[in-house]
N, C-alpha and C positions, 0 to 999 in steps of 0.2 A: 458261358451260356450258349447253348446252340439258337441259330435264327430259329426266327416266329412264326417264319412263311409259310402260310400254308401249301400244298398244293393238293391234297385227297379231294378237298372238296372244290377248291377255285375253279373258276372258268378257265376251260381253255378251249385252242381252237377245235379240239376232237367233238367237244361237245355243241359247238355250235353252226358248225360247218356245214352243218346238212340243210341251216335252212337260208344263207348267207346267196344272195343274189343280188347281183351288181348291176345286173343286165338291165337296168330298169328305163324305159324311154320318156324323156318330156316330153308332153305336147306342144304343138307347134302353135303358136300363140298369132300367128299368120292365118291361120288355119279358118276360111269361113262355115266350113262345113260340118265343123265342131260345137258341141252346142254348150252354153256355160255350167251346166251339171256335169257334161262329161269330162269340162276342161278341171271343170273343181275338184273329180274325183280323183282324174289321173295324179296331181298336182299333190294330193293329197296324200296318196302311196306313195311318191317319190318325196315326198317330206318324211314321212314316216320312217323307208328303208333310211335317208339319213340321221333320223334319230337313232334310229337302232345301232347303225353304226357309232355313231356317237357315244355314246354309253359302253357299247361293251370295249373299242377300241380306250376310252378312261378307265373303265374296269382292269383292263390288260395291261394299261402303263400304271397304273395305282401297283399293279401285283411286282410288275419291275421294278419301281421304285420302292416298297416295300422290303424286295428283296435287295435292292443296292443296300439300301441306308442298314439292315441287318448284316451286311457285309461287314460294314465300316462300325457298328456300335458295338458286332458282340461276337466279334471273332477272338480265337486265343490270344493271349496276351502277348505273347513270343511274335505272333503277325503284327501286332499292335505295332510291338518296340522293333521291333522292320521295317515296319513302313516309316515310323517317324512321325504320324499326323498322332493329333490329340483323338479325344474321343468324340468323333462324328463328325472332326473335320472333313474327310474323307469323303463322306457322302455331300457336305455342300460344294466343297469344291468340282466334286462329280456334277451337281447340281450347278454349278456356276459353268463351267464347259460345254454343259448343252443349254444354257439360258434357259435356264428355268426357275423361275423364286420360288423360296422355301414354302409359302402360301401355297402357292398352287402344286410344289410337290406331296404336303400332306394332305391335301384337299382328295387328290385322286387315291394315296395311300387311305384315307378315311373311307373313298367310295369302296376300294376293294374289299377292305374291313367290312362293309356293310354287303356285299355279294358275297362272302364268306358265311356273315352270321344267316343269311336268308336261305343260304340252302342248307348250312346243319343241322338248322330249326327243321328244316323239310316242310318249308312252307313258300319253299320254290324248286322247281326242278331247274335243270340248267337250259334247258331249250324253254323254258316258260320268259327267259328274259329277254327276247326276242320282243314280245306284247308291250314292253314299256318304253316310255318316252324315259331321256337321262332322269328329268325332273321329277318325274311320277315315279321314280328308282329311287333316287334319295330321299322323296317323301314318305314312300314306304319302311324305308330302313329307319327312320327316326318316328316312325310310330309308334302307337302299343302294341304288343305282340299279337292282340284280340284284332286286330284292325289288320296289322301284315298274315295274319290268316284268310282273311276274306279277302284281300286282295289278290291273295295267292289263288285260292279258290279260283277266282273271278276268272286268272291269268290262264289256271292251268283247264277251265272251259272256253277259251280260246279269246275273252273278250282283249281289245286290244285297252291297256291303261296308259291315262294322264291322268296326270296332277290334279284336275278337276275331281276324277272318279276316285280318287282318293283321300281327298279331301275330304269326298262327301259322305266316304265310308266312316271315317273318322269324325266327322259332325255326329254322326249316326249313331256310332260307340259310346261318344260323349253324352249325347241327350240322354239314351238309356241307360247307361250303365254309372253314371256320376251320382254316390251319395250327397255330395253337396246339392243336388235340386230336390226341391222336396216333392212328395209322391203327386200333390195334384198337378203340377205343372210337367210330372212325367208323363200321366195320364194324356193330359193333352196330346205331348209327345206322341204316344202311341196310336191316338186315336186319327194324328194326323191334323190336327187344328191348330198344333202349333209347328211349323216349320222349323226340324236340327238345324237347321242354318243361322236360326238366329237364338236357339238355345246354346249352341257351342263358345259362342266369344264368351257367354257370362260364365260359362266352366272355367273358363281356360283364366278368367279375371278373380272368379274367387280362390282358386287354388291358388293365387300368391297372398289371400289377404290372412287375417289373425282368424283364430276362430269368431271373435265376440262381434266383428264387424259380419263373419259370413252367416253368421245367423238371424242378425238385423235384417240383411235382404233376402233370406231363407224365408222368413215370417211374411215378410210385404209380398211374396212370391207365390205363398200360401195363401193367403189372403183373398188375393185380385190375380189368378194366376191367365191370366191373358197377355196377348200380342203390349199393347201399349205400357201393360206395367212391367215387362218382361225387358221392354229397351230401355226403359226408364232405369229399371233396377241393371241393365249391363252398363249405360254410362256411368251411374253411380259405382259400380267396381273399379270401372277402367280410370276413373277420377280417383276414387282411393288410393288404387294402386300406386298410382302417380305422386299421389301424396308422400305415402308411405316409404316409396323410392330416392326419391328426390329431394325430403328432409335428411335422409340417414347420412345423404355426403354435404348438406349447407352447417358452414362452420359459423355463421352466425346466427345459428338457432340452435347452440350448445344450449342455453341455457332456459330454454321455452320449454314447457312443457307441451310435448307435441299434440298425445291425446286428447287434453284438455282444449288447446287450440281446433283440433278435427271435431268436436262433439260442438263446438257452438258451431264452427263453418255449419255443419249438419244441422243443427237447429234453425239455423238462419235460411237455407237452401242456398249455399253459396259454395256449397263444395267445389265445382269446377272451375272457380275463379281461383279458390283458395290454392288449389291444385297447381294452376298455374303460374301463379306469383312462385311459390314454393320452386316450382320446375326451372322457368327464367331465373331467379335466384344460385339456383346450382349452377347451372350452366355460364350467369355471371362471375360465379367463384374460379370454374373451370378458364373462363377463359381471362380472367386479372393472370391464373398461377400461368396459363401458355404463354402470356402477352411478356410477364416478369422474366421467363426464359427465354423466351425467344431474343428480347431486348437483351438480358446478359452474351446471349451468344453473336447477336452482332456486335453490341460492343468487343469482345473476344475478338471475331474476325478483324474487326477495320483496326484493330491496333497489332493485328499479324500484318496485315500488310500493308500497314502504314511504315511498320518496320524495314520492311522488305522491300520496299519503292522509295524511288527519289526523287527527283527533279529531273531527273530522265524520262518520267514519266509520266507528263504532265497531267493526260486523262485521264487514269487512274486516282490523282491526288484529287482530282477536281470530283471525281467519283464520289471519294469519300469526303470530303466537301459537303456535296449533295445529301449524304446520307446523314450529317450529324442532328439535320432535325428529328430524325428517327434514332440514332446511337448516342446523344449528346443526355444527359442528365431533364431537359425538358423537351419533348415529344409533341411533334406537332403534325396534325393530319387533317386535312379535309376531304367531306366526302359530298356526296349530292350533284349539283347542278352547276359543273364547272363556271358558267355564267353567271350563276347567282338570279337568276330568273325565276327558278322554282326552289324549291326547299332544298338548303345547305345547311351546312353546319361544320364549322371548323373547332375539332377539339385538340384540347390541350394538356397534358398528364404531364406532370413533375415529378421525378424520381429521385428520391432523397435516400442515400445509400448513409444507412447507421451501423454503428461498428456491432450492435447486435443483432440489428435486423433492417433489413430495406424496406422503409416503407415511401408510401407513393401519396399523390394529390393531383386532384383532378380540376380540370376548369373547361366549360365549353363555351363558345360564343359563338 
């Protein structure tokens, strides 16, 4: 397969070189005869030309590293079995030589990716990416396409964007354009009584929920469709969601019926607590399965090198010593108020290893 790399439409320096100026002077913050408007403006521009650097110089290492890693995954097979590396060894190890983790080398190949799709769309020109801050770049690219038009727009009549101005474009898109709000609370929208900014979080919250809950706050929306039943009804999403999330991974509500549980929480008005229990519960499970790993692997380590030490070595033994309250089959930790003067608590977990399964018990004093 030939590489992916663009270049027809990528940035490069021909395209941006005309408007590229380094020359730019700080104020001298010494300076009495400077007045604090003019120090803020200057201070201002020279933040700016480093954003702009910033971005297009990620934009440019996104394109190179795009183009290494297509060196190394998708060249002929005959260069493959020449070099010897597996498939895409190549490019970490390229990546490990210049210290760079594999995070942050797809992070910039993503940006590139996203400077790519904005000018084929032709919903940027290449001198238009000049006007954006990094952040206000990648907010765009992970837009809706309806929103990186108007941005474009914005950009290519000279306004300069961040992140804020695009945000606010996309609050904007949301409020009017989302079939999940219903017409009177669009109205408002349009008329300006109710503020996109706090119509967008309830979009962004029903669009993860089922249909039968989004029509419950569809109705109450309808209804009362003002400011205070408008937050009312987004906490009630962002609580659902939450719910909805956060049972699907708790393995001790296999056998609950979840709906039935969420329709009395809602009858009671206790959804956000219910929400939360559910939430803290996951994240209990998540962290017994970490706590059961991590304990296996130290145990693992302290008998590699309990092996591998002797009596030679005295503080090392005494090391692990130390460490068997934490590696030893019962677990012991305290945390709080070394002194005991404010709130402690010493707990206590016992690790009972069964030849079918490990289970554990707990005790705190």
């Amino acid at each position: 397969m030939a590489p992916t790399t663009k270049t027809a439409k990528s940035l490069t320096l021909a395209d941006l070189d005309q408007d590229l100026d380094l020359g730019f002077q700080l104020p001298d913050p010494n300076d009495e005869e400077i007045s604090e408007i003019d120090f803020r403006q200057q201070i201002e521009r020279a933040w700016q030309v480093c954003d702009r650097f910033d971005l297009q110089t990620d934009i440019w290492r996104g394109q190179i590293l795009r183009a290494v890693r297509d060196w190394h995954c998708q060249t002929p097979k005959d260069r493959e079995k020449q070099r010897g590396d597996g498939r895409g060894a190549g490019f970490l190890n390229w990546l490990q030589d210049r210290e760079i983790s594999k995070t942050s080398a797809y992070s910039l190949i993503e940006l590139a990716n996203s400077a790519d799709t904005l000018l084929e769309t032709g919903y940027l020109d290449a001198q238009d990416v000049n006007r954006f801050s990094k952040r206000a770049f990648v907010e765009t690219a992970q837009s809706a396409p309806e929103v990186q038009q108007m941005v474009g727009d914005a950009a290519k009549r000279g306004d300069r964007i961040t992140r804020r101005e695009v945000r606010q474009l996309s609050d904007d898109w949301s409020a009017m354009s989302s079939d999940l709000l219903p017409e009177e609370l669009r109205a408002k929208v349009t008329d300006q009584t109710i503020p996109t900014r706090y119509v967008a979080p309830l979009v962004r919250h029903l669009e993860k929920l089922p249909e039968a809950h989004q029509a419950s706050i569809r109705e109450a929306m309808a209804d009362h469709p003002d400011l205070d039943t408008l937050k009312q009804a987004t906490g009630e999403a962002r609580s659902l969601c939450r719910y909805l999330e956060s049972a699907a991974h708790v393995q001790a509500l296999d056998d609950l019926d979840m709906e039935q549980a969420l329709e009395e929480a809602l009858r009671l008005g206790c959804l956000n607590t219910t929400a939360e229990i559910v939430n803290q519960a996951a994240q209990l499970e998540g962290a017994i399965a970490k706590l059961y790993t991590t304990w296996k692997r130290l145990n693992s380590l302290s008998e590699r090198l309990y092996v591998d030490t002797g009596a030679s070595t005295p503080n090392l033994r005494t090391l692990l010593k130390s460490l068997e309250r934490l590696s030893g089959e019962e677990i012991e930790f305290f945390f709080g108020d070394p002194r005991g003067d404010k709130f402690s608590r010493t707990i206590r977990l016992k690790l009972e290893a069964d030849l079918a399964l490990d289970t554990g018990t707990w005790e705190a004093s």
